[in-house]
N, C-alpha and C positions, 0 to 999 in steps of 0.2 A: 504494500500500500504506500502512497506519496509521502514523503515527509510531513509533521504539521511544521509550520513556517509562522512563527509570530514577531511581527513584525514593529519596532519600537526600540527603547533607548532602557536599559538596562534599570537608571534610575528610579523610572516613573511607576508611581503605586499602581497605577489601573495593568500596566503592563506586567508588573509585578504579582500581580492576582492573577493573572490571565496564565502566568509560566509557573504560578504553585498551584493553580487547577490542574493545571496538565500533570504534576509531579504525584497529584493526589490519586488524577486516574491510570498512572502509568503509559502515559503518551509523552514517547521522545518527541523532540521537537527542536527547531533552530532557532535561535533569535537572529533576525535580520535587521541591519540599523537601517532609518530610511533617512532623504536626504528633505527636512521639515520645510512644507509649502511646496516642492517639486513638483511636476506633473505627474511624476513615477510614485509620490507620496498621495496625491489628490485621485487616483486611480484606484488604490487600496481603502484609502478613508475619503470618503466626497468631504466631510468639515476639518482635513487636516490634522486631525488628534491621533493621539493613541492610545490603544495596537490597535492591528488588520493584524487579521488572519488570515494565512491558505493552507487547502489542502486542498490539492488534488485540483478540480474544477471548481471547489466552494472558496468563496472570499467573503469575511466576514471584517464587520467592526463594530465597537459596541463592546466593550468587555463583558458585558450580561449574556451576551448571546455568545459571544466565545465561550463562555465558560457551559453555559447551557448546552453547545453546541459536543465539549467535550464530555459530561453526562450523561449523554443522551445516544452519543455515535460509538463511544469507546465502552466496550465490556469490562469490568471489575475494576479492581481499585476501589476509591471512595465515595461514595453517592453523596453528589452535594447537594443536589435538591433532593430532600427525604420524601418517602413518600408519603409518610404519616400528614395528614390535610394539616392540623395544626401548623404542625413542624415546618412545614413548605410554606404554609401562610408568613411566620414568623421569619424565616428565611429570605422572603421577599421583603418584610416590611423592615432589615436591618440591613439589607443592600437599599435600600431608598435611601433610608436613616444617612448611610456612609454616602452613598453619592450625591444627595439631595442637601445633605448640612456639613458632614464634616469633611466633604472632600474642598468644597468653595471655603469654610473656613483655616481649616487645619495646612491645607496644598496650597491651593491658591492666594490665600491670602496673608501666610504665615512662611510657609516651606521655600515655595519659589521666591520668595524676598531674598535667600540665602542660596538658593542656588543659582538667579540670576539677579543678581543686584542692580536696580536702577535707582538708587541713593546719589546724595553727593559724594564726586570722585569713586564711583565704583560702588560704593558701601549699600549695605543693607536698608531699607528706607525703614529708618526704626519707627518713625509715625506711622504708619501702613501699619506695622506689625503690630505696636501697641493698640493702635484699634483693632485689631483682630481677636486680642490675646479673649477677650471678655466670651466674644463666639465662639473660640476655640474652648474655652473652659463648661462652658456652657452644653457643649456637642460631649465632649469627653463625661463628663457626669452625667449626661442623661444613660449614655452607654456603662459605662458603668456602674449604674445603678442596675440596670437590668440583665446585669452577669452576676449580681448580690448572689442570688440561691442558686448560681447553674453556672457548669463547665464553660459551655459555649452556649451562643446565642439563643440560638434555638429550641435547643436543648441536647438534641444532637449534634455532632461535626457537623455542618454545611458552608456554603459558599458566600455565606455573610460572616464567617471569621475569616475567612480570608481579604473579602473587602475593608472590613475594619483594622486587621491588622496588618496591612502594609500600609494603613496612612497611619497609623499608630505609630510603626518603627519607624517613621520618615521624619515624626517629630521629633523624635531620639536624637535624629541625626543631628540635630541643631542646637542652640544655647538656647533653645523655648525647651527644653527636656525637662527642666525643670515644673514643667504643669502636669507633668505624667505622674508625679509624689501624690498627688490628690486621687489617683484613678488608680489603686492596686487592683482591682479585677480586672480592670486591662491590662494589666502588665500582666498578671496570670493566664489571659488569654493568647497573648503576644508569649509566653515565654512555651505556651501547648502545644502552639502551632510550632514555635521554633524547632521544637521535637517530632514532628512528622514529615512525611514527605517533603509540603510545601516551604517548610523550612529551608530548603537548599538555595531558595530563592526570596527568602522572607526579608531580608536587610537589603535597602538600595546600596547599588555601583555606580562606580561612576564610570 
């Protein structure tokens, strides 16, 4: 069968979830770098983000639907949508959670100030950040509140701890690390996953 080819930049959470799905279902895979705003990059994702997927004749982007895609095509490994109805409801409503709040606050408005700085003379724009810190703490305790009595999310392993924790360890990366002391079920969750499969690919690269 074709290679899977995920397509994307080693660092990025979304891409990072997308290559510890695949490690969960036991699908090798290559990460391809693409070359951002390209025509060869706008072919694989029409809005330029990442990842794109291929395999084979299928091209995918959307990390939900990659992952969905790896669930659903590849035999064993780990079910990350469960089937229990609950469970999958739950699973759905904490990948929203993470893409809907703490990716815009926690990435966007906090992370990428430190990986691409547009401050004066290069730096950090710490006004940016400090307005963020308030929604970033905000998103982190709601989430960890609701790991208080359970492993994972759901309650099962699924593929809303993985969305959550690659933007959890992104914040790590940073001198914002310090707001994670407030949220220990998320670092319990961020250190479960470091133990599994997905773990191989749980910390960004640069």
């Amino acid at each position: 069968m074709n290679t899977v080819q995920i397509h994307g930049i080693p660092v990025s959470s979304y891409v990072r979830t997308a290559r510890m799905a695949a490690a969960e279902k036991g699908v090798a895979h290559e990460l391809v770098p693409v070359e951002f705003g390209a025509d060869s990059h706008r072919a694989l994702h029409r809005f330029a983000k990442v990842p794109a997927m291929t395999h084979g004749d299928v091209t995918l982007y959307e990390t939900i639907a990659i992952v969905d895609y790896f669930d659903r095509m590849f035999q064993g490994g780990t079910q990350l949508f469960p089937s229990d109805d609950l469970a999958h409801v739950r699973t759905m409503e904490f990948i929203s959670v993470a893409t809907s709040y703490l990716y815009p606050a926690c990435i966007g408005d906090l992370v990428l100030h430190y990986l691409f700085p547009k401050g004066d003379g290069g730096t950090p724009d710490r006004k940016a950040i400090d307005a963020a810190i308030p929604k970033v703490k905000h998103g982190l305790a709601v989430v960890d509140a609701a790991l208080k009595d359970r492993e994972w999310l759901a309650g099962p392993f699924s593929a809303a701890d993985l969305f959550v924790s690659a933007i959890v360890v992104s914040i790590a990366a940073t001198p914002e690390k310090t707001l994670l002391a407030d949220a220990p079920n998320l670092q319990r969750l961020v250190d479960g996953v470091a133990k599994r499969p997905a773990g191989e690919f749980l910390v960004p690269k640069t």
